[in-house]
C-alpha positions in Angstrom: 22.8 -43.5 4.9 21.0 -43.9 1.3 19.0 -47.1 2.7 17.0 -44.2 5.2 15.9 -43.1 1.5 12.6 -44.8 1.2 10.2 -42.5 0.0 6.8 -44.2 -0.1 4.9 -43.9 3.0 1.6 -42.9 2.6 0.0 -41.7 5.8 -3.9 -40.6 5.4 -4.8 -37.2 4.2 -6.5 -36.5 7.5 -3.7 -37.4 10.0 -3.0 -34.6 12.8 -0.3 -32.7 13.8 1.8 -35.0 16.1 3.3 -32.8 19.4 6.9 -34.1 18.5 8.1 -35.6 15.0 10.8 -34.9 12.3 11.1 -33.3 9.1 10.8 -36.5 7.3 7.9 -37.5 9.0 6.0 -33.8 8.6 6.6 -33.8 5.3 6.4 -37.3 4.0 1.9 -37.4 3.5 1.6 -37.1 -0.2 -0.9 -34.8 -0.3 0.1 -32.5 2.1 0.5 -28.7 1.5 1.7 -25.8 3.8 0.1 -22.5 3.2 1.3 -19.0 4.3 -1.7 -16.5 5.2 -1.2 -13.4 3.4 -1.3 -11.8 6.6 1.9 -12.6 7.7 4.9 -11.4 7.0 6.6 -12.4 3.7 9.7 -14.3 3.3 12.7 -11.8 5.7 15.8 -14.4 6.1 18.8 -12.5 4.8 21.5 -14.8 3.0 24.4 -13.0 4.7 23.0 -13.9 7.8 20.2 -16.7 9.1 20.5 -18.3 5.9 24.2 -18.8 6.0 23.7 -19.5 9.9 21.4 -22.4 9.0 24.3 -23.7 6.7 26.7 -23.4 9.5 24.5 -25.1 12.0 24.1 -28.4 9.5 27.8 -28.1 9.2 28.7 -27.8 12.7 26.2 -30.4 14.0 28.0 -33.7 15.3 26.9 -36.5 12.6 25.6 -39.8 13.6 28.2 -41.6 13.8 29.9 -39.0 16.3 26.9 -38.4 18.5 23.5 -39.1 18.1 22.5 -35.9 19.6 19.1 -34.7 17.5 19.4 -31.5 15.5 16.2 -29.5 16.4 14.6 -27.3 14.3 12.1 -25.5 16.7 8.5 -25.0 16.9 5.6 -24.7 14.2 2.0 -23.8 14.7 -0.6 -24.6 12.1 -4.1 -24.5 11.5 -5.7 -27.0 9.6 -7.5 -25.3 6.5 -10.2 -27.9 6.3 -11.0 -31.5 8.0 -9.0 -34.0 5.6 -7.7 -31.4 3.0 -4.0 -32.1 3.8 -3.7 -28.2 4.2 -2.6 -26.4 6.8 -1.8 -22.9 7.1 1.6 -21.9 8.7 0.8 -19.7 11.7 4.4 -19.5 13.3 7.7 -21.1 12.1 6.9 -19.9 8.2 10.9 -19.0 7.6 12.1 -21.9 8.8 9.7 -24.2 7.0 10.2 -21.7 3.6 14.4 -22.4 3.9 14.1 -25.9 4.5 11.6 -26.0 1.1 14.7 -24.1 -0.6 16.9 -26.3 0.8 15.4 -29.4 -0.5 15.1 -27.8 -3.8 18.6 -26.8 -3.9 20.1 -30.8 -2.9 17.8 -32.0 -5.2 19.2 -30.2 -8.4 22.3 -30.7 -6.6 22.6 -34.2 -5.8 20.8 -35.1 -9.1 23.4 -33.2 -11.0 26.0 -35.5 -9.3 24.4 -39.0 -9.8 23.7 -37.9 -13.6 27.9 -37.5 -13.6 27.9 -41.5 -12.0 28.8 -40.8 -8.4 28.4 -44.3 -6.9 27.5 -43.2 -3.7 23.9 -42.0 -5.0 23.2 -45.3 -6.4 20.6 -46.0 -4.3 18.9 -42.1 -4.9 16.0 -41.5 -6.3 15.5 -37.9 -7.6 12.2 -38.6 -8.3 10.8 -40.1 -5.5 12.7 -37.7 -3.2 11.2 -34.0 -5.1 7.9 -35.8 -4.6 8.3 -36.0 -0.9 9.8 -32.9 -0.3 8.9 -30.3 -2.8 6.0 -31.0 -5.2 3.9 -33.9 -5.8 2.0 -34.6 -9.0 1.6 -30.7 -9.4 0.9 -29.9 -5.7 3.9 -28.2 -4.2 4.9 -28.5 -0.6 4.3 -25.0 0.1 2.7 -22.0 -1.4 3.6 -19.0 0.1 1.9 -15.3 0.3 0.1 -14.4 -2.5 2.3 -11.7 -4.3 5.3 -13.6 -3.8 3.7 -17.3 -5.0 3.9 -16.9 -8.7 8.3 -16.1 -8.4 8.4 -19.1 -5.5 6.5 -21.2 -8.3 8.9 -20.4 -11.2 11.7 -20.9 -9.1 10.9 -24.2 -7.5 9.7 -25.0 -10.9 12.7 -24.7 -12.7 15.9 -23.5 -10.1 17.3 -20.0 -9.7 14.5 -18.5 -12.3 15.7 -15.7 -14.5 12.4 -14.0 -13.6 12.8 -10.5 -12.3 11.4 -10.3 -8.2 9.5 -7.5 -7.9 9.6 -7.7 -3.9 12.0 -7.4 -1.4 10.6 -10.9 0.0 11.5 -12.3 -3.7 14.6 -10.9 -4.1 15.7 -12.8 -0.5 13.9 -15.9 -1.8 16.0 -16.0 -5.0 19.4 -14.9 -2.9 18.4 -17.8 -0.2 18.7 -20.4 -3.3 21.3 -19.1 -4.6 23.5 -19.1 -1.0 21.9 -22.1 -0.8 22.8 -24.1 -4.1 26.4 -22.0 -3.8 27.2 -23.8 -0.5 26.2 -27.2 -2.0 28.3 -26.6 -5.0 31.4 -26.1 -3.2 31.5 -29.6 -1.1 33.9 -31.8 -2.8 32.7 -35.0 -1.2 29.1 -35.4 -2.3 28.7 -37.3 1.3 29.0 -33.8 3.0 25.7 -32.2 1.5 23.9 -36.2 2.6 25.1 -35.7 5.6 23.4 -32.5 5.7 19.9 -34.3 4.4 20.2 -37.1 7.0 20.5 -33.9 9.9 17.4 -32.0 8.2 15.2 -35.3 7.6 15.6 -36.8 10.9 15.8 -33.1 12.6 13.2 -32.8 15.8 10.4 -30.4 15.6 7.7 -29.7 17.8 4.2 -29.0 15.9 0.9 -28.0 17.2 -2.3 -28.2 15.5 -4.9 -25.3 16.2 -8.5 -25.3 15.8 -9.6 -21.7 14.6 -8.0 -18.4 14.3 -8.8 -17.4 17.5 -6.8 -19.8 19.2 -3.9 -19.2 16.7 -4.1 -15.4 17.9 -4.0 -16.3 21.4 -0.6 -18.5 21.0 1.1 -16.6 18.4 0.8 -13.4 20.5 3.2 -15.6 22.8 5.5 -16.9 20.3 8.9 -16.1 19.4 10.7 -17.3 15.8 13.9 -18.4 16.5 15.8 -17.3 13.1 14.7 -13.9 13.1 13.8 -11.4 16.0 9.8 -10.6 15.5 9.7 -6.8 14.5 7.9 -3.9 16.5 4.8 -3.9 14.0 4.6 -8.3 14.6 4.4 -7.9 18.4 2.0 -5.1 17.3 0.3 -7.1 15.3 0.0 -10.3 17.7 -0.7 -7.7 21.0 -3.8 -6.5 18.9 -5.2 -9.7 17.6 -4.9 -11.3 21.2 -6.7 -8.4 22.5 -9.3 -8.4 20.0 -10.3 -12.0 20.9 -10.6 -11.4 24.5 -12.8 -7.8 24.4 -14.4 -9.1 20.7 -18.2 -10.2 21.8 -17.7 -14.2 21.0 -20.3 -14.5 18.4 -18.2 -11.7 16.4 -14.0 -13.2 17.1 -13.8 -14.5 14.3 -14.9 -11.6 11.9 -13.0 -9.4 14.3 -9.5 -11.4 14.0 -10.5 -11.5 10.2 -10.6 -7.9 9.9 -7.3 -7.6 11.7 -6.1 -9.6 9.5 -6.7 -7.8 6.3 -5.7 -4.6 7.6 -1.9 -6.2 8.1 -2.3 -8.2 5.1 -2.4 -4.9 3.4 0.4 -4.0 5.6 2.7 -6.3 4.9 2.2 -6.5 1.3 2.9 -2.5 1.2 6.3 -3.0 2.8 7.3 -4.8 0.2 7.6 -2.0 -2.0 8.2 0.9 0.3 11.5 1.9 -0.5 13.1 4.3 2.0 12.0 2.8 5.1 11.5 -0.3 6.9 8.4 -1.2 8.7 9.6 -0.4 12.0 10.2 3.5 10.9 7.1 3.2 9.4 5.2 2.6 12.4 7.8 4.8 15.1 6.7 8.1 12.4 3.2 6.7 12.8 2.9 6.5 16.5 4.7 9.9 16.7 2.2 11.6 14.4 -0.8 10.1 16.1 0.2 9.2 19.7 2.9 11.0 20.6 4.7 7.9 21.6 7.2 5.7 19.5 8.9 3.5 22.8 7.7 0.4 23.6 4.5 0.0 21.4 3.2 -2.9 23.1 2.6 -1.1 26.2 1.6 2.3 24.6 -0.9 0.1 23.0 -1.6 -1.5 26.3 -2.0 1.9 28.0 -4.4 3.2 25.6 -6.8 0.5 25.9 -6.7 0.7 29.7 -8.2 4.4 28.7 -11.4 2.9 27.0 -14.2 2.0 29.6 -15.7 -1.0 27.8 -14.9 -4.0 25.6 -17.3 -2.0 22.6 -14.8 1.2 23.0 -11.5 -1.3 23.2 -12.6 -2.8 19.8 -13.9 0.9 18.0 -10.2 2.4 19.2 -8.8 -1.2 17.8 -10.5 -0.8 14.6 -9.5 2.6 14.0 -6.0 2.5 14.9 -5.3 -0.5 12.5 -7.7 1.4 10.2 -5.3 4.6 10.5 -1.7 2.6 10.7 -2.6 0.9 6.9 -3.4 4.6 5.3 0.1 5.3 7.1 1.8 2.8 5.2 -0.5 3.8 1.6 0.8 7.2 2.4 4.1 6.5 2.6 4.5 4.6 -0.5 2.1 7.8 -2.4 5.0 10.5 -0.5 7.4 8.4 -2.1 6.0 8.0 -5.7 5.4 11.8 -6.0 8.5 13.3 -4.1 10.4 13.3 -7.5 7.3 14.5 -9.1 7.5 18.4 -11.1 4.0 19.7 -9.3 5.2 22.3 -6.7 4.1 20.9 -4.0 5.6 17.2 -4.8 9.0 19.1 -5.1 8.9 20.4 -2.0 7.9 17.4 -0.5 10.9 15.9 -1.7 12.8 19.2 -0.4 12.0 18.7 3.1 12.6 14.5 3.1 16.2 15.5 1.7 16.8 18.2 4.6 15.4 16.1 7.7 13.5 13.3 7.0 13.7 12.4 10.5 11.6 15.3 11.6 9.8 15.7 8.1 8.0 12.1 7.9 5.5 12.2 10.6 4.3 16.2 9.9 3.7 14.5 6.1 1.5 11.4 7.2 -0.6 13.7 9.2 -0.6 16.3 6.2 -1.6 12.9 4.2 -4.3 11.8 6.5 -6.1 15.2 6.8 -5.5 16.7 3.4 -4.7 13.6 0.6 -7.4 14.8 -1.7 -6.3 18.3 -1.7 -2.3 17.9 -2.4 -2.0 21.2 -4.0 -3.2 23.7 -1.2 0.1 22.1 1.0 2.2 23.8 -1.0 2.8 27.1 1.1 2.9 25.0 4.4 5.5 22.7 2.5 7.7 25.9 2.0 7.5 27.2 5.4 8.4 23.1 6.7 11.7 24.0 4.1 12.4 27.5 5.2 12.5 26.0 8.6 14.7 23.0 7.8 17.3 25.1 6.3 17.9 27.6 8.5 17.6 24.8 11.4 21.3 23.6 9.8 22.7 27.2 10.5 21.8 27.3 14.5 25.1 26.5 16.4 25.0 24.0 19.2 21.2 23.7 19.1 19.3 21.0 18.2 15.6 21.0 18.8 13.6 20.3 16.5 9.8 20.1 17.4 7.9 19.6 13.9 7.6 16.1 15.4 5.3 17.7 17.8 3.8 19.6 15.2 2.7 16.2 13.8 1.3 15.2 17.2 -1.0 18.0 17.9 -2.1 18.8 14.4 -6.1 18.3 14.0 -6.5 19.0 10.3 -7.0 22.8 10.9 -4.2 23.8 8.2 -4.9 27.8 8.4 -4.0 27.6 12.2 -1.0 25.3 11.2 0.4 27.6 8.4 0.5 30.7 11.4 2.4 28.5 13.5 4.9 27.5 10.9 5.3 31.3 9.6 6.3 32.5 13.1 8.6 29.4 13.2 10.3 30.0 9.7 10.9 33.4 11.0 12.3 32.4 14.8 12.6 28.9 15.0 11.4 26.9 18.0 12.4 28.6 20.5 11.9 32.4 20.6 15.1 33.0 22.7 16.7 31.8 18.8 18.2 34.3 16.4 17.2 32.3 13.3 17.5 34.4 10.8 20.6 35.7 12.2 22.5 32.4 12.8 21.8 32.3 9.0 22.8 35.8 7.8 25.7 36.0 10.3 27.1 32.5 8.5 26.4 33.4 4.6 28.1 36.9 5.3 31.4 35.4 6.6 33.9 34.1 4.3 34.1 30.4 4.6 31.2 28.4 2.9 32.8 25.0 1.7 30.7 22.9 3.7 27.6 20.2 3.0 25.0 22.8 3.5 26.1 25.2 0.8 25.6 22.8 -2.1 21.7 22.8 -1.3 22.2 26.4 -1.4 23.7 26.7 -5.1 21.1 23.9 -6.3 18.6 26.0 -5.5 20.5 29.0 -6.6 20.8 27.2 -10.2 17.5 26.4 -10.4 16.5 30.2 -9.8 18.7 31.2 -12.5 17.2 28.3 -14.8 13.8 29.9 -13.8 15.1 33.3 -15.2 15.9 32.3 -18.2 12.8 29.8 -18.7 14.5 26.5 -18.8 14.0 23.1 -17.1 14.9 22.7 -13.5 17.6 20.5 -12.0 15.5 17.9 -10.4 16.0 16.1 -7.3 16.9 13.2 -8.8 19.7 14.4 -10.9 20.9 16.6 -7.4 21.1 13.5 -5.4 23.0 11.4 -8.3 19.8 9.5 -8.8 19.5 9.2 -12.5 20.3 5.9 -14.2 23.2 6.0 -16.6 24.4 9.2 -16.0 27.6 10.3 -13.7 26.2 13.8 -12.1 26.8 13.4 -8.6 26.4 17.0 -8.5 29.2 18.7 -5.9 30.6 21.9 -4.9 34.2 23.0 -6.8 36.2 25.7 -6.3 36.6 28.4 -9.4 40.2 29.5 -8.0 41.1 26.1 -7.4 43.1 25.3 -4.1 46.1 24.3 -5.7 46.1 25.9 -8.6 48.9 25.2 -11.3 51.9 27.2 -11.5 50.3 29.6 -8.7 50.2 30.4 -4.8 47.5 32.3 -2.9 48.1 35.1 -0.7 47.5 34.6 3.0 44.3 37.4 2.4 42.9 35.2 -0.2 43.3 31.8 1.6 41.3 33.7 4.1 38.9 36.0 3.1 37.7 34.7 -1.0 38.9 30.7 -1.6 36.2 29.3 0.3 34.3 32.2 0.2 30.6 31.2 -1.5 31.7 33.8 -4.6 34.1 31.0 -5.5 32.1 28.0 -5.1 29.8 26.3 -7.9 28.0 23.2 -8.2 29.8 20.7 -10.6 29.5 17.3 -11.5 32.2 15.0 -10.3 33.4 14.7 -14.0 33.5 18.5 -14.8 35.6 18.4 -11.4 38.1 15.7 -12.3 37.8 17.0 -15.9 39.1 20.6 -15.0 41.7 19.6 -11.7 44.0 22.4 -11.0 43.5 24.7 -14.1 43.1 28.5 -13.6 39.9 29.8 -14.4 41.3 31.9 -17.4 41.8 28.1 -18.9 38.9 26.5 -18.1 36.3 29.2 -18.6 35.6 27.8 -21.7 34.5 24.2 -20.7 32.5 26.3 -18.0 30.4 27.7 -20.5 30.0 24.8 -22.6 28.1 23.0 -20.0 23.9 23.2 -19.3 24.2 24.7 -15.5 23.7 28.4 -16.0 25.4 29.8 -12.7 28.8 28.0 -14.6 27.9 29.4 -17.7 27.5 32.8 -15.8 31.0 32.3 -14.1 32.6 31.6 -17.6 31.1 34.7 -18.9 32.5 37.4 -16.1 35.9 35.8 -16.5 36.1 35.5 -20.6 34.8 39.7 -20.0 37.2 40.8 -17.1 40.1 38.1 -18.6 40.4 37.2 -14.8 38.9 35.8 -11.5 40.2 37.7 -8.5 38.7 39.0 -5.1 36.6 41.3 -7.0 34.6 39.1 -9.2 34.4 36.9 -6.6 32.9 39.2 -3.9 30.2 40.5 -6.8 29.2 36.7 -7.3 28.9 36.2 -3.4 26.7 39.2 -3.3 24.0 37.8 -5.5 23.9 35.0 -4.1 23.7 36.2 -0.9 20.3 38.5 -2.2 18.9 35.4 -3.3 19.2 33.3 -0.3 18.0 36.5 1.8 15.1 36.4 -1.0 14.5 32.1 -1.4 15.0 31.5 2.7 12.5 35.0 3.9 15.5 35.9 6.4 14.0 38.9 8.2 10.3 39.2 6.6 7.3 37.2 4.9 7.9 38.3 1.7 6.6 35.2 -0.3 9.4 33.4 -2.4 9.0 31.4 -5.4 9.5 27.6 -5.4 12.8 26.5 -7.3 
């Protein structure tokens, strides 16, 4: 096996793509680099899953001296970046060639760390020789990947698992793809396992094929499939669109048009990286719903809209500006998700509505974005009535509709004849058979309240008695148990607690005022744990020592009265009750104040 080792070959710079070779001999040129265009995708093999496969595969594969069956490794496209450069950009088959780069890495530190302990069976290995061949050569490294992610690939290939921080999801499943990688090589008692591997992926078949020009890369990618990883909805997007802009593009202008494709998804991709809440797929579904009314089936939505535009001029404009549009979707997303935290009114509510129904909420807010992004501020009494809506919405029994989707579609930037159509709909809902307000009164007047919904209902309540008394709000953040370091996870407890100590509840009680929303507070889950079964008479005191005012309130009606009963709970549900009617406009337009 090690006499296969013989590094040297030096083909010339210029040689071409052959149709069928091996790893070995694709790699073994000196000078030859593989790029990644910064317009496709970054690195997406998960370690859990195709990276562990591609372990299991070398693993599984019948070695030579059982059957000389070829392990094949797929197909790569490439595009020569200049006559005799020894670059070539990677066009399709970028995660495979990216894994086999970290595997190479990963057996080199592995297999040197083995023949620096004397294993005899590396006599004939040469560390040297073989990180020259396969990962970096006088400087030059085998690959360089996108541009955002090149300077953590560098450190890494430089030096093993870096300690450098990733800052991309793309970098975090580089540095967990060595790590599987270099984990799985570790655990192989018998160094001859992990060669065995080497001969597989060195002598492994692949298929290559050399292209001209971007155009023709566009016109065989948009047919291309990548084995390890299902493409996407937005990379069938993205390959649909750049075929048909080199078959409608005027051919003096392909390759500027491709180009500008490009850069649009470029962009793209390079904002998915940091987007946080959704992948690129829900990206693009809220886009097409806000601006086509259509999320199924892009390709041919995309296919049917073309059809629409009488000439190859019109195809290209519509082209232009729907990539043009989809990009600003993505800015806007990650510019919804920096400010939806944020203390301006409208950013609160913003992040009101994307905790209620994001579903619904996402592509009402990318319109909202694309009409009104250098006016944030006048959103903020549309944002409320989007809120109103939401929460009531919870309160309708058996009925789901929900049409702010459509709201998205057919919105055209006039926001005065929007904000009508959202008052009648905070008021009504979306259907005027509804009885919105009423689903919602009829519910907060009955007597049982410990449920999910109600605990938006006391945050909001706290924050209007924090308002009151002028102090800082209870943020999103902290609601949601967002807040590094801290334990909030802020949750509704009982005041007469359920199984209180040394006590039983009357059937009337059980029925009519434990779960009634008098008796309910928000609490951390350590003021929870911290107070158990204890009767409010003993923990009223704890209660009042903490910073949420509606405890504090409770703690000061029982150290007064020297008890919690039906009474004092029934006065508590009754303010409440006036402040949701008041916060939630159930039966009027009186306008409420943001909390």
């Amino acid at each position: 096996m090690i006499a296969a080792y013989n590094y040297s070959i030096n083909l010339p710079k210029d040689q071409k793509m052959e149709r069928e070779t091996t790893i070995r001999e694709l790699f073994i040129p000196n000078a030859i680099q593989f790029r990644i265009p910064n317009y496709q995708r970054a690195y997406s093999w998960e370690q859990d899953r195709q990276v562990q496969q591609f372990i299991e595969d070398l693993r599984e594969h019948p070695k030579a001296s059982e059957d000389s069956k070829p392990y094949y490794l797929g197909h790569f496209l490439f595009e020569s970046a200049a006559v005799g450069s020894g670059e070539f950009w990677v066009i399709d088959g970028q995660q495979r060639l990216t894994t086999i780069i970290l595997f190479f890495q990963s057996l080199w530190q592995e297999l040197t760390a083995r023949k620096q302990r004397g294993e005899s069976v590396l006599a004939e290995f040469n560390p040297d020789q073989f990180r020259r061949s396969y990962v970096e050569n006088e400087g030059q490294r085998k690959l360089r990947t996108v541009s955002y992610d090149e300077p953590f690939l560098h450190a890494m290939l430089l030096n093993g698992v870096t300690q450098e921080r990733p800052d991309t999801l793309s970098a975090r499943r580089l540095a967990a793809a060595m790590e599987r990688l270099a984990k799985e090589m570790r655990t192989e008692e018998r160094t001859e396992e992990p060669l065995s591997w080497l001969a597989l992926v060195e002598n492994a078949v692949v298929t290559t094929y050399e292209v001209r020009n971007k155009e023709q890369a566009t016109q065989i990618f948009a047919f291309q499939n990548d084995r390890g990883k299902d493409l996407t909805k937005l990379e069938k997007l993205k390959a649909f669109l750049m075929h048909q802009v080199y078959v409608h593009s005027p051919y003096r202008l392909v390759s500027e048009s491709i180009e500008d494709v490009d850069m649009r998804f470029a962009d793209i991709y390079k904002m998915t990286e940091s987007i946080e809440s959704l992948d690129e797929d829900q990206v693009l579904g809220h886009h097409l719903t806000a601006f086509l009314a259509q999320t199924d089936n892009v390709v041919e939505l995309m296919r049917r809209r073309l059809k629409q535009q009488a000439t190859g001029k019109l195809k290209m404009e519509w082209i232009r500006g729907f990539c043009a549009d989809l990009r600003n979707s993505f800015q806007n997303v990650k510019l919804i998700e920096e400010f939806q935290y944020g203390g301006a009114p409208h950013e609160q509510l913003v992040g009101d509505v994307l905790h209620l129904h994001a579903w619904a909420a996402w592509p009402l807010l990318l319109k909202l974005m694309h009409h009104h992004h250098h006016d944030l501020p006048k959103l903020e009494e549309l944002l409320r009535l989007m809120e109103i809506t939401l929460f009531k919405l919870q309160f309708m029994s058996g009925k789901s509709a929900n049409s702010l989707p459509n709201f998205a579609t057919e919105y055209d930037g006039n926001l005065e004849n929007l904000v009508a159509r959202l008052r009648h709909t905070a008021q009504h809902g979306f259907k005027d058979y509804w009885d919105f307000n009423g689903e919602l009164k009829a519910f907060i007047d009955g007597n049982h309240h410990y449920r999910r919904e109600i605990k938006y209902l006391l945050w909001k309540y706290e924050n209007n008695k924090r308002q009151e008394h002028r102090v800082g709000r209870l943020s999103l953040r902290e609601y949601i148990n967002d807040v590094p370091g801290q334990s909030l996870d802020a949750s509704i407890e009982h005041i007469m607690p359920q199984n209180p100590d040394g006590v039983t509840h009357s059937e009337t009680f059980e029925k009519e005022y434990l779960h009634n929303l008098g008796n309910l507070v928000l609490m951390t889950r350590g003021g929870n744990s911290s107070v158990s079964n204890a009767l409010p008479v003993d923990k009223a005191a704890r209660l009042k020592a903490t910073t949420y005012l509606t405890q504090r309130e409770v703690a000061e009606t029982i150290l007064k009265q020297g008890v919690w009963a039906e009474k004092e709970i029934a006065t508590r549900k009754q303010q409440i009750v006036d402040f949701a009617m008041r916060y939630w406009r159930v039966g009027g337009e009186t306008r409420a104040t943001q909390l």
